[in-house]
Chimera marker file (.cmm) of the C-alpha trace (Angstrom):
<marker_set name="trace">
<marker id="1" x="0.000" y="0.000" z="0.000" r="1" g="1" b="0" radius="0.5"/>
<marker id="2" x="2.992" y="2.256" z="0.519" r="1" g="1" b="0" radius="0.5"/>
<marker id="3" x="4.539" y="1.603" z="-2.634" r="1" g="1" b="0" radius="0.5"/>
<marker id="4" x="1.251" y="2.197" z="-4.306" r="1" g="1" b="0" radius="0.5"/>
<marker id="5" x="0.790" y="5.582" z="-2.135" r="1" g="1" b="0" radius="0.5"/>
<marker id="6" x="4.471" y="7.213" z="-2.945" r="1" g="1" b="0" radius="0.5"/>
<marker id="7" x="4.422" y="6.004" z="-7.025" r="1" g="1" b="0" radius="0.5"/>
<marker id="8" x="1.089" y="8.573" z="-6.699" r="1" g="1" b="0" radius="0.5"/>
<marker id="9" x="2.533" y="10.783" z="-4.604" r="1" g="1" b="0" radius="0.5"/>
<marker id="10" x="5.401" y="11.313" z="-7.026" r="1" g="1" b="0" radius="0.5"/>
<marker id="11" x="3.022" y="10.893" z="-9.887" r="1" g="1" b="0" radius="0.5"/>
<marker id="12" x="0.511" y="13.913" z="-8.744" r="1" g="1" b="0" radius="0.5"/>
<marker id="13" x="3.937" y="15.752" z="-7.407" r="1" g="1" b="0" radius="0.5"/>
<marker id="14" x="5.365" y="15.470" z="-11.565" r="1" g="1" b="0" radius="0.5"/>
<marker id="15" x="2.257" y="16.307" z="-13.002" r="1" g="1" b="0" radius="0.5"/>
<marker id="16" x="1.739" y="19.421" z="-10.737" r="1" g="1" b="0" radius="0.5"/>
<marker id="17" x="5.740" y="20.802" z="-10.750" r="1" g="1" b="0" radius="0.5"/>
<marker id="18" x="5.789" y="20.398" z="-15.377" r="1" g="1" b="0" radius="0.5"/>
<marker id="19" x="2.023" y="21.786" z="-15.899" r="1" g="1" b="0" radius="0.5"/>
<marker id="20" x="2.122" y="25.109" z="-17.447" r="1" g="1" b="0" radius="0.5"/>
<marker id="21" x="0.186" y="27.152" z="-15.597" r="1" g="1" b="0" radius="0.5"/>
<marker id="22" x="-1.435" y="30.184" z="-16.808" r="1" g="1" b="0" radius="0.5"/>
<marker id="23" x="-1.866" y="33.083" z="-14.307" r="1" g="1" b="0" radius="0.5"/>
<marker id="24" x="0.545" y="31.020" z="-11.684" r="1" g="1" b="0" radius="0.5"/>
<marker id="25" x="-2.795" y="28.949" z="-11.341" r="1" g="1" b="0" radius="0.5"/>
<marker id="26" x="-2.793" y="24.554" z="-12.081" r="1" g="1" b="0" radius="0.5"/>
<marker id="27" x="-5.060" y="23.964" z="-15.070" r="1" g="1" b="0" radius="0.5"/>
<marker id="28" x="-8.462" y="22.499" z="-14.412" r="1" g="1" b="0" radius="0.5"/>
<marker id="29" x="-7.727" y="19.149" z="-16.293" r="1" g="1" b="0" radius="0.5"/>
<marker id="30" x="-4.598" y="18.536" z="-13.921" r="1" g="1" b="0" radius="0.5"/>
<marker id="31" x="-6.344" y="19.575" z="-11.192" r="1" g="1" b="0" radius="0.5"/>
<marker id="32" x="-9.180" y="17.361" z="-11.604" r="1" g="1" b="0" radius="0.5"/>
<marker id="33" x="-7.170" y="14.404" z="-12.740" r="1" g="1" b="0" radius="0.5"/>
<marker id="34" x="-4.798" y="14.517" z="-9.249" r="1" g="1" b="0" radius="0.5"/>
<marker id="35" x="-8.447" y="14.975" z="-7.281" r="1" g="1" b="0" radius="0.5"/>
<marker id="36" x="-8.778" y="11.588" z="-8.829" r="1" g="1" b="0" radius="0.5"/>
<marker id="37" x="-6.189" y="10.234" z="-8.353" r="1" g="1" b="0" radius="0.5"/>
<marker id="38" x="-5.870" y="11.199" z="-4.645" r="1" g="1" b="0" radius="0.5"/>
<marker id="39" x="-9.526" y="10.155" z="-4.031" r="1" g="1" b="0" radius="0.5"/>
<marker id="40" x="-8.665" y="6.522" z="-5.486" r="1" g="1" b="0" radius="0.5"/>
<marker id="41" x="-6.173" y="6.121" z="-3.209" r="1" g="1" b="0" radius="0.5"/>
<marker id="42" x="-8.083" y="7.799" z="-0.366" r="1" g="1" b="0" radius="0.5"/>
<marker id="43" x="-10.278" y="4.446" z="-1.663" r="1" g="1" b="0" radius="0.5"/>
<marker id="44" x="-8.110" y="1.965" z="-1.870" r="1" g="1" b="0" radius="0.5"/>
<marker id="45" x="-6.644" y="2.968" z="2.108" r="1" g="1" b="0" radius="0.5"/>
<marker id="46" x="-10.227" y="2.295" z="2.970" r="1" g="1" b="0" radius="0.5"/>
<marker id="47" x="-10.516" y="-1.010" z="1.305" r="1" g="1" b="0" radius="0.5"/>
<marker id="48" x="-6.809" y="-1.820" z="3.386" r="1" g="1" b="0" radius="0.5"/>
<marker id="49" x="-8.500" y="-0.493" z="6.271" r="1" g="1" b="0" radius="0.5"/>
<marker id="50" x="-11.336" y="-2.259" z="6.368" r="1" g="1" b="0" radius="0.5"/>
<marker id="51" x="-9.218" y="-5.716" z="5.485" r="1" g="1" b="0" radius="0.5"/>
<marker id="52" x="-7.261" y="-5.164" z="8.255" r="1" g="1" b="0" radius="0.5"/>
<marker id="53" x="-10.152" y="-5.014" z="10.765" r="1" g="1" b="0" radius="0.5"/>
<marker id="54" x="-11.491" y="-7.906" z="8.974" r="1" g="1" b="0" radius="0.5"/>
<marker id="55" x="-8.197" y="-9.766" z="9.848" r="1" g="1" b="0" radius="0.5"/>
<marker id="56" x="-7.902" y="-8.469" z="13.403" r="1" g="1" b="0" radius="0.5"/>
<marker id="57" x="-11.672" y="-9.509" z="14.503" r="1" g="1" b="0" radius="0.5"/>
<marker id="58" x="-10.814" y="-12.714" z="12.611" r="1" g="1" b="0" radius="0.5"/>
<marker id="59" x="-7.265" y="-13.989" z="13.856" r="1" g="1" b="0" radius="0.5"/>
<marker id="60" x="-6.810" y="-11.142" z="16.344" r="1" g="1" b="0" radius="0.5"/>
<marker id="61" x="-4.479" y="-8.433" z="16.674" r="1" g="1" b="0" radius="0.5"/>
<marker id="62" x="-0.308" y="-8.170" z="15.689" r="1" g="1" b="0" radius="0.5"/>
<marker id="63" x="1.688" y="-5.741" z="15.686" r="1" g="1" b="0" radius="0.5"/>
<marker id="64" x="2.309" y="-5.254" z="12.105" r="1" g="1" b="0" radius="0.5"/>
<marker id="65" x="-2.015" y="-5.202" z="11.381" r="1" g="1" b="0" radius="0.5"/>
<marker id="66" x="-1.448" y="-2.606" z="14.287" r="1" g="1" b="0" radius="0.5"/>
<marker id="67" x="1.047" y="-0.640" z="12.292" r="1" g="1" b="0" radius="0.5"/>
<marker id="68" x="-0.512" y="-1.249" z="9.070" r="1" g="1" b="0" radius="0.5"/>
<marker id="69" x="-3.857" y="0.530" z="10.442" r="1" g="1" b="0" radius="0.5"/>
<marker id="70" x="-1.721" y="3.410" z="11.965" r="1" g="1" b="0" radius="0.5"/>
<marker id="71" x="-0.099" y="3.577" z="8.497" r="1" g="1" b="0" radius="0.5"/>
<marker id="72" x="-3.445" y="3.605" z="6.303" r="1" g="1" b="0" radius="0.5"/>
<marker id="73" x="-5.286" y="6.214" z="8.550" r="1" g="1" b="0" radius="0.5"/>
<marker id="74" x="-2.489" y="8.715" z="8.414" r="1" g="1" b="0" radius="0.5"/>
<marker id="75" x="-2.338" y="8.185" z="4.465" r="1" g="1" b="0" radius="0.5"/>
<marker id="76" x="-6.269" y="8.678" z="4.394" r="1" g="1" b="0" radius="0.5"/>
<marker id="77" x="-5.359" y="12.102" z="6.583" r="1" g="1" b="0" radius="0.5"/>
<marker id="78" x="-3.042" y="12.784" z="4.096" r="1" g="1" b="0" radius="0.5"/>
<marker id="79" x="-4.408" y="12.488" z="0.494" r="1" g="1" b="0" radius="0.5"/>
<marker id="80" x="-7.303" y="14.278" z="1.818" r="1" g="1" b="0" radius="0.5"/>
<marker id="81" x="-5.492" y="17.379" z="2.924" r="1" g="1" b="0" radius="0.5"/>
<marker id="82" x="-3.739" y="17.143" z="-0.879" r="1" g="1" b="0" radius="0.5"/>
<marker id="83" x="-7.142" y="17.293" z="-1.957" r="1" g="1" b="0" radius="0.5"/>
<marker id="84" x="-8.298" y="20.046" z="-0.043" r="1" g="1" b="0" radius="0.5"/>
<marker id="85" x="-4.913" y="21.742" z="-0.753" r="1" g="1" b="0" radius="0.5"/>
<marker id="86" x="-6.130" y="21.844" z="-4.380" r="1" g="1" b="0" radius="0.5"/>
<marker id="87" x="-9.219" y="23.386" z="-4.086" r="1" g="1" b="0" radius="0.5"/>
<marker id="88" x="-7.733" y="25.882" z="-1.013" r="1" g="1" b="0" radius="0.5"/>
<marker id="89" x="-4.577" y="27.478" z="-2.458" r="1" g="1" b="0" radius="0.5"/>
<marker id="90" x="-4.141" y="28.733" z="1.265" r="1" g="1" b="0" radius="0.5"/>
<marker id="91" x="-4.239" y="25.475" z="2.986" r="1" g="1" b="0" radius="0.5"/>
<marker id="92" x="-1.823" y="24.703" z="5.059" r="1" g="1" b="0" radius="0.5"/>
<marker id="93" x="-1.550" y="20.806" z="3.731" r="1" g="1" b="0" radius="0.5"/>
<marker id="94" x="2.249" y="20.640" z="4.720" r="1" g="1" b="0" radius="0.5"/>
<marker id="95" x="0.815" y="21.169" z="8.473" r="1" g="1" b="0" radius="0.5"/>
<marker id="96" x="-1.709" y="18.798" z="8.397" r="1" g="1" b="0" radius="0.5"/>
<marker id="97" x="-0.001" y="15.849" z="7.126" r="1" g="1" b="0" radius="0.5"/>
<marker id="98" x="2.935" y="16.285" z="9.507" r="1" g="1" b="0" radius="0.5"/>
<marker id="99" x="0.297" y="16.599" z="12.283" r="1" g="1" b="0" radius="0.5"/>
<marker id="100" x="-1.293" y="13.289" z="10.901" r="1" g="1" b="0" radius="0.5"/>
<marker id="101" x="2.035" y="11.224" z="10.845" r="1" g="1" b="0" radius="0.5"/>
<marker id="102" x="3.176" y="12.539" z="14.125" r="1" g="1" b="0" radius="0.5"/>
<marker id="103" x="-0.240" y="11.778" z="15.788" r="1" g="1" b="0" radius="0.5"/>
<marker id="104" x="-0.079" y="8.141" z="14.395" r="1" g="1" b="0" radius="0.5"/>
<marker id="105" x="3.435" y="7.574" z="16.050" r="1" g="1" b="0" radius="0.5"/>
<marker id="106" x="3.003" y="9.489" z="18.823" r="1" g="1" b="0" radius="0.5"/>
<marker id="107" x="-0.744" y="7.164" z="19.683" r="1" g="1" b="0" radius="0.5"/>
<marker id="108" x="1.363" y="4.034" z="18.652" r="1" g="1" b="0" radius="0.5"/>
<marker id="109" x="4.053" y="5.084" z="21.067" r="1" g="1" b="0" radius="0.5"/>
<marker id="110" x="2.151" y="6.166" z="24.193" r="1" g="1" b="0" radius="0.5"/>
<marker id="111" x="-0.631" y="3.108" z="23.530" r="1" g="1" b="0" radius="0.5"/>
<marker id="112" x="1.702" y="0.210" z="24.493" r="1" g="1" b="0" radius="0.5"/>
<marker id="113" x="1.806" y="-1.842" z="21.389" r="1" g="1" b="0" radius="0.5"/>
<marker id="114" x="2.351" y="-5.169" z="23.437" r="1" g="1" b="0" radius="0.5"/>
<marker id="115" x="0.273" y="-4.444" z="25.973" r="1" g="1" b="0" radius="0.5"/>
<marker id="116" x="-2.650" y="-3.516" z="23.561" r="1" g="1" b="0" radius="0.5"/>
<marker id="117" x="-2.154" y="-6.712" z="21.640" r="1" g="1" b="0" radius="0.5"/>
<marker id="118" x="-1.689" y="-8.902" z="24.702" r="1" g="1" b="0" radius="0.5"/>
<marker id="119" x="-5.291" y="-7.085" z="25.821" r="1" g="1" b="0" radius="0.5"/>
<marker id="120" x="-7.082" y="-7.527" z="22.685" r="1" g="1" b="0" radius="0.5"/>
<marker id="121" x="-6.447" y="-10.968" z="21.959" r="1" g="1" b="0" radius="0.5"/>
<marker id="122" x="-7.085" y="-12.162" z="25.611" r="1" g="1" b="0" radius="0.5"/>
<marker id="123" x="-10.284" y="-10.474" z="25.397" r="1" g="1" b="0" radius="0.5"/>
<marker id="124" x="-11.203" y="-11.901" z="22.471" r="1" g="1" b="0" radius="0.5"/>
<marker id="125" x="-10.035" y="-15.561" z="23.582" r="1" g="1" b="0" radius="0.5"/>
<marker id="126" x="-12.383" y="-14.685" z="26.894" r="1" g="1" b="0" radius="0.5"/>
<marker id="127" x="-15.723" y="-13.353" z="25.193" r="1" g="1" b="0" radius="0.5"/>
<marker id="128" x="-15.386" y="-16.244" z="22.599" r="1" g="1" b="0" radius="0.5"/>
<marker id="129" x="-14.839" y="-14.112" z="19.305" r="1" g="1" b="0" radius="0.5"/>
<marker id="130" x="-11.019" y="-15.572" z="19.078" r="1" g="1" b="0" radius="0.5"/>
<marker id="131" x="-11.705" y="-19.189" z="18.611" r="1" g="1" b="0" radius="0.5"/>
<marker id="132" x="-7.801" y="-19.782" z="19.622" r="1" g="1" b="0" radius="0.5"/>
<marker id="133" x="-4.659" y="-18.165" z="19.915" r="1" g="1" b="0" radius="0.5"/>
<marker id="134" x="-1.090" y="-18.881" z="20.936" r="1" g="1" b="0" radius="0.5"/>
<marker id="135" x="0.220" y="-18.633" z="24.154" r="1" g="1" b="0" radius="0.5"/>
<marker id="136" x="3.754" y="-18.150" z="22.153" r="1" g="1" b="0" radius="0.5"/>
<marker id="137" x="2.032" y="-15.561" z="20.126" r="1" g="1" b="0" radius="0.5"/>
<marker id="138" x="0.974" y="-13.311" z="23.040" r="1" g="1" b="0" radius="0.5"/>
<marker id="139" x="4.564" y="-13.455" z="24.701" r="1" g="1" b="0" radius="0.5"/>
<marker id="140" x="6.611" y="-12.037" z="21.492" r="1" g="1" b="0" radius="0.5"/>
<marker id="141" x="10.085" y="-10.131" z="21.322" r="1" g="1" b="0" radius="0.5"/>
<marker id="142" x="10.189" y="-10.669" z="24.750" r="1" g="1" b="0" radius="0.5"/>
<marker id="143" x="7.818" y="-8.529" z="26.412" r="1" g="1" b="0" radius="0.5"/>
<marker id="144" x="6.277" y="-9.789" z="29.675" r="1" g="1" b="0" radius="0.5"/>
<marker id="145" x="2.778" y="-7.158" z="28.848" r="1" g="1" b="0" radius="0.5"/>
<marker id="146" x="1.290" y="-10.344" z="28.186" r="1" g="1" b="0" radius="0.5"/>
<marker id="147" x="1.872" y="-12.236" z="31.132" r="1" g="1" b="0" radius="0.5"/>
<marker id="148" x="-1.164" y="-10.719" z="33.450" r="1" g="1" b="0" radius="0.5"/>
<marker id="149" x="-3.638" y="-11.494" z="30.901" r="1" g="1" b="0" radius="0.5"/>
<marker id="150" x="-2.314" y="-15.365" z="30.442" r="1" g="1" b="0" radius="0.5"/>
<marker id="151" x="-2.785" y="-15.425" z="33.730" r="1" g="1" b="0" radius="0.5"/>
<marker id="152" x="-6.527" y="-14.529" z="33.844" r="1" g="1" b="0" radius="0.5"/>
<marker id="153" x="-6.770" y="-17.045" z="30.988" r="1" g="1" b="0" radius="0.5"/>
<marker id="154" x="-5.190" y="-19.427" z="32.807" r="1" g="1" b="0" radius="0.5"/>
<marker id="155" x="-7.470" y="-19.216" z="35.814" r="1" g="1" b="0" radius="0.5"/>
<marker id="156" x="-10.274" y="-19.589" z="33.922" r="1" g="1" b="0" radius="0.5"/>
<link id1="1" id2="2" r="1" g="1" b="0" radius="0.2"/>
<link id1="2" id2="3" r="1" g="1" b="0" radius="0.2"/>
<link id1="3" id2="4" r="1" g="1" b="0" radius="0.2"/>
<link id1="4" id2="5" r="1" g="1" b="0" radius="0.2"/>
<link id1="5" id2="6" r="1" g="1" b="0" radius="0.2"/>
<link id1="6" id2="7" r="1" g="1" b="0" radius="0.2"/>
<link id1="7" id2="8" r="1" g="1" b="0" radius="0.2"/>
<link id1="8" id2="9" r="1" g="1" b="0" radius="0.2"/>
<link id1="9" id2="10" r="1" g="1" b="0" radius="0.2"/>
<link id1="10" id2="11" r="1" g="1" b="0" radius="0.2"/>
<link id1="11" id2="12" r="1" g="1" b="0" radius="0.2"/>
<link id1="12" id2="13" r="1" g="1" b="0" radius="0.2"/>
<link id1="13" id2="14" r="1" g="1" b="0" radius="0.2"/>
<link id1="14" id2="15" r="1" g="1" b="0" radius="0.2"/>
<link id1="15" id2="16" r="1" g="1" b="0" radius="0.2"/>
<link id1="16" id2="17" r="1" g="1" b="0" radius="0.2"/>
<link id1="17" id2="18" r="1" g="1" b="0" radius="0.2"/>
<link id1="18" id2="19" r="1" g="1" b="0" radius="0.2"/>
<link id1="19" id2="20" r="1" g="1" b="0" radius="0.2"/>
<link id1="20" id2="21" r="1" g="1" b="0" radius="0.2"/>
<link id1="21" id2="22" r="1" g="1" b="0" radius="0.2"/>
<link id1="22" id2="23" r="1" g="1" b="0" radius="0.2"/>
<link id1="23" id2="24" r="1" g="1" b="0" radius="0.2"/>
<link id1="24" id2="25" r="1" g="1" b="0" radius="0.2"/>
<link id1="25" id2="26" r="1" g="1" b="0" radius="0.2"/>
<link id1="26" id2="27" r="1" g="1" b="0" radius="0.2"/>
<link id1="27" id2="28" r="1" g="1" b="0" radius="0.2"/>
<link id1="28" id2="29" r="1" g="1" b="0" radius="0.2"/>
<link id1="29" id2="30" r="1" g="1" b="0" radius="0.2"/>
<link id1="30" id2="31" r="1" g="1" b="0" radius="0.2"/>
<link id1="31" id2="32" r="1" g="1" b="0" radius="0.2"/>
<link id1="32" id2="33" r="1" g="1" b="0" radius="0.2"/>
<link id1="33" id2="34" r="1" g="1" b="0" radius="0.2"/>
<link id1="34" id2="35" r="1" g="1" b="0" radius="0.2"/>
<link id1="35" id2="36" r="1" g="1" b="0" radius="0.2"/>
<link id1="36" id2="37" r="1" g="1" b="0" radius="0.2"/>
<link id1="37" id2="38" r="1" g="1" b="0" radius="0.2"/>
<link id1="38" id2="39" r="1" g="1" b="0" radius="0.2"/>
<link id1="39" id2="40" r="1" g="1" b="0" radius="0.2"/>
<link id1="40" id2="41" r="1" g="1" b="0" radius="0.2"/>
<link id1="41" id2="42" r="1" g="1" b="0" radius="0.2"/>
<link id1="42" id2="43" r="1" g="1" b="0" radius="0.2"/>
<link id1="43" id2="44" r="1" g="1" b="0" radius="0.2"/>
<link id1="44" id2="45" r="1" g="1" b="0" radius="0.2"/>
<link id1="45" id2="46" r="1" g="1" b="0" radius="0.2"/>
<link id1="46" id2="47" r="1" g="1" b="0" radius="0.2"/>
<link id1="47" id2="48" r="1" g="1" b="0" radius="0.2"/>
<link id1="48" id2="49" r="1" g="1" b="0" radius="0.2"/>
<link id1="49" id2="50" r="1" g="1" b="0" radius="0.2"/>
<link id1="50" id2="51" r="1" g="1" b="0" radius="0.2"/>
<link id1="51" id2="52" r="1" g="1" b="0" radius="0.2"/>
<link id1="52" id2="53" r="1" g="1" b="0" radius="0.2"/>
<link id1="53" id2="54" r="1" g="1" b="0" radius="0.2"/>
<link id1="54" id2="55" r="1" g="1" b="0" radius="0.2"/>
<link id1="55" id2="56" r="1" g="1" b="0" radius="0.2"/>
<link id1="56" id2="57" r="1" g="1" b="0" radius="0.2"/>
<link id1="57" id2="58" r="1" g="1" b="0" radius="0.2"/>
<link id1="58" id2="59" r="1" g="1" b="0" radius="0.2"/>
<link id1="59" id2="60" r="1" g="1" b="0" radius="0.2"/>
<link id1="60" id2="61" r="1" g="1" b="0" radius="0.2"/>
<link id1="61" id2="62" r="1" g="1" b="0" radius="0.2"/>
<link id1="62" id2="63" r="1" g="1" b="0" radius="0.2"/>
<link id1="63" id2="64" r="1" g="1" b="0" radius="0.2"/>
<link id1="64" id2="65" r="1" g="1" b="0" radius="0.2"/>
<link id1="65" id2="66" r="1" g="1" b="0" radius="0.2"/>
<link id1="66" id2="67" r="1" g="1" b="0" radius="0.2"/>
<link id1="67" id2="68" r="1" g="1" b="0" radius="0.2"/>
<link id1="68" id2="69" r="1" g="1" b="0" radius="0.2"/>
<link id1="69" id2="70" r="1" g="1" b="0" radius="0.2"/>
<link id1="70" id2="71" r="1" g="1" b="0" radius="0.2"/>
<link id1="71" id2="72" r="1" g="1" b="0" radius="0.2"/>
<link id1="72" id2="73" r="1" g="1" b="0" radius="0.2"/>
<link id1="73" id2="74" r="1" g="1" b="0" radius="0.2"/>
<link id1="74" id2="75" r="1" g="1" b="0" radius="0.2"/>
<link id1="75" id2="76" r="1" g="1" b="0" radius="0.2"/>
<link id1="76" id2="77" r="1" g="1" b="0" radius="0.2"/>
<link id1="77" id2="78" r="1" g="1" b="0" radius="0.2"/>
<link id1="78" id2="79" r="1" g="1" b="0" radius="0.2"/>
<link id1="79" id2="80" r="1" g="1" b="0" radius="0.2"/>
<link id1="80" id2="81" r="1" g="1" b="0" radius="0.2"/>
<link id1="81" id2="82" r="1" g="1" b="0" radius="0.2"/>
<link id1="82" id2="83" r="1" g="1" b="0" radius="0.2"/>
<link id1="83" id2="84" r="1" g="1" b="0" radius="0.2"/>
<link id1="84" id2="85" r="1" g="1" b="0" radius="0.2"/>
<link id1="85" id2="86" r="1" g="1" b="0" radius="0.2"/>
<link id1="86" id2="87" r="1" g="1" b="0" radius="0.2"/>
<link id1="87" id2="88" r="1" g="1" b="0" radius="0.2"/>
<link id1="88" id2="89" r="1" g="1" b="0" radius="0.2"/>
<link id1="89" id2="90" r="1" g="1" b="0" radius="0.2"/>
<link id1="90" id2="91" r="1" g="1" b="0" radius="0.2"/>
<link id1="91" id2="92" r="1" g="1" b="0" radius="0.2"/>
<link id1="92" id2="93" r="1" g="1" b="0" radius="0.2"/>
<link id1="93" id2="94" r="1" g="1" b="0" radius="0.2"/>
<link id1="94" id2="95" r="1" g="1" b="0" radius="0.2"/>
<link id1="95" id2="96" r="1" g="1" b="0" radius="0.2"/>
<link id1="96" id2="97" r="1" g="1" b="0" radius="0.2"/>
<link id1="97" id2="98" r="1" g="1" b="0" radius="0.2"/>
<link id1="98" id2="99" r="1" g="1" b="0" radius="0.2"/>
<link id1="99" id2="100" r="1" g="1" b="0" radius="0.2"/>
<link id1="100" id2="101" r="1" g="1" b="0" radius="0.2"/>
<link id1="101" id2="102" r="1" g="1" b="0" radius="0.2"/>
<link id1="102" id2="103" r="1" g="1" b="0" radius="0.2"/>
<link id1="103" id2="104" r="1" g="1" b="0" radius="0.2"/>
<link id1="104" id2="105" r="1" g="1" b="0" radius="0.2"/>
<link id1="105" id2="106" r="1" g="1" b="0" radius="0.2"/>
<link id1="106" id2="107" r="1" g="1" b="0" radius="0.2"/>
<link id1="107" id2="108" r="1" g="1" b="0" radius="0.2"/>
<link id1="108" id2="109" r="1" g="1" b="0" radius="0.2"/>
<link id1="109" id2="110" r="1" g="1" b="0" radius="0.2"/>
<link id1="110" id2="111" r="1" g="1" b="0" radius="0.2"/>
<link id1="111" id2="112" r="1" g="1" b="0" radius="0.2"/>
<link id1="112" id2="113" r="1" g="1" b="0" radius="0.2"/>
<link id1="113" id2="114" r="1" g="1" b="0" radius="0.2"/>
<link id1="114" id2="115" r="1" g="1" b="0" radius="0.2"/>
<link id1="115" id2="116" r="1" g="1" b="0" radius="0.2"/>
<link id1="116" id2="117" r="1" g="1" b="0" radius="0.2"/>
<link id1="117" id2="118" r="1" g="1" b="0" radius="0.2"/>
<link id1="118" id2="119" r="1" g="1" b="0" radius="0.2"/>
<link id1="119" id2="120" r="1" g="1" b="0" radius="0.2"/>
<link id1="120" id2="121" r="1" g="1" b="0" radius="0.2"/>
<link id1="121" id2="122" r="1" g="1" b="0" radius="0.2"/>
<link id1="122" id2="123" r="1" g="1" b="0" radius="0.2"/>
<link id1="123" id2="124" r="1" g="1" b="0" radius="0.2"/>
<link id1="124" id2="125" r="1" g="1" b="0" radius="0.2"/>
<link id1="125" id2="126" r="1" g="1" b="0" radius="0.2"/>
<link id1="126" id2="127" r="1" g="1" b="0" radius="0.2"/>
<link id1="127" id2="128" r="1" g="1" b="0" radius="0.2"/>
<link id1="128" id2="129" r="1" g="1" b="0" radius="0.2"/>
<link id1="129" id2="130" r="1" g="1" b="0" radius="0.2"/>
<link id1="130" id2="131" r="1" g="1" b="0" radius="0.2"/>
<link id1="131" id2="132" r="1" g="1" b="0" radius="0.2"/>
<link id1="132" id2="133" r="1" g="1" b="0" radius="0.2"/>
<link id1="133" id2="134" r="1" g="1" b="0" radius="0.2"/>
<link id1="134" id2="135" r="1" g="1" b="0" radius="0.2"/>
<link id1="135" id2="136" r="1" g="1" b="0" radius="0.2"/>
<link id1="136" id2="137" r="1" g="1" b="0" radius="0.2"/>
<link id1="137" id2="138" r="1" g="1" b="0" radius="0.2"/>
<link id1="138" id2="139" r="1" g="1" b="0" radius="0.2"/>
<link id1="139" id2="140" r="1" g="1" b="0" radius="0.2"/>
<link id1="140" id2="141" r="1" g="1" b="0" radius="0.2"/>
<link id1="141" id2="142" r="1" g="1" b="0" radius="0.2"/>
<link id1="142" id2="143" r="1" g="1" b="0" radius="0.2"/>
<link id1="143" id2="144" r="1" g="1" b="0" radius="0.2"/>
<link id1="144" id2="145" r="1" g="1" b="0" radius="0.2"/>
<link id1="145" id2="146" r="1" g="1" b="0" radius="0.2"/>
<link id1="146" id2="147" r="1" g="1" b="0" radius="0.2"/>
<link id1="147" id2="148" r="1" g="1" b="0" radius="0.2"/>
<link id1="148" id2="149" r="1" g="1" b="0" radius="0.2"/>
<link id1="149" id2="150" r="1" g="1" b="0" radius="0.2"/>
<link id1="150" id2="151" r="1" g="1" b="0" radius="0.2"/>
<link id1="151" id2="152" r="1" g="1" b="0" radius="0.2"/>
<link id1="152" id2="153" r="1" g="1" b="0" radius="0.2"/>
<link id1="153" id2="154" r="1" g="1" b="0" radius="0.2"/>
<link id1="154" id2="155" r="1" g="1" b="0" radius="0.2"/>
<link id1="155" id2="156" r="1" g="1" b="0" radius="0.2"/>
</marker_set>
């Protein structure tokens, strides 16, 4: 999804910097076609989105689906202030999708990535949406977040 985001990012970044522009303004047709092209991917970070939920409800969470949602949702935050950045000469776009990527690590950082897995999945093992999971799975890279909630599963 990355690859597929930069190639249009540097696509819509070509077309913009070689238009001739009349009156220091983008013609329409370029305009249009980069509203396009922004939207689609806007699209297709909503179909990766929505997989990855799919996945996570379905085999439960890890930390790369984790990152990967962290990673789509600041990409939808930042086609759409490209968009608006085109119809908005004034907006600050630069602004917003710094704000956007810093957000998204600053959430992942201060959320406890193990410790937010190692919750999720128990929970799900407990209410009975997880119809398994592994006990080596919840006690990755080393990190003991886990260990509380095997506990509670354990005592079940």
């Amino acid at each position: 999804m990355l690859k597929i985001a930069g190639f249009n990012l540097v696509l819509t970044a070509c077309s913009v910097g070689f238009c001739k522009r009349t009156h220091n303004e983008i013609p329409r047709v370029i305009r249009a076609l980069n509203v396009f092209l922004c939207a689609f991917n806007i699209l297709l970070c909503v179909i990766s989105i929505s997989k990855i939920l799919l996945y996570i409800h379905t085999f439960g969470l890890t930390e790369k689906r984790l990152y990967v949602l962290a990673a789509d949702a600041a990409l939808v935050f930042c086609f759409l202030a490209i968009i608006l950045r085109f119809f908005a000469r004034k907006f600050p776009y630069m602004a917003v999708i710094v704000s956007a990527v810093s957000l998204s690590v600053a959430l992942l950082g201060l959320l406890g990535v193990h410790h937010t897995i190692a919750w999720y999945n128990a929970e799900g093992l407990q209410s009975g949406r997880l119809e398994s999971y592994s006990a080596y799975d919840l006690l990755t890279d080393g990190e003991d977040a886990a260990l509380p909630y095997l506990q509670t599963l354990a005592g079940q």
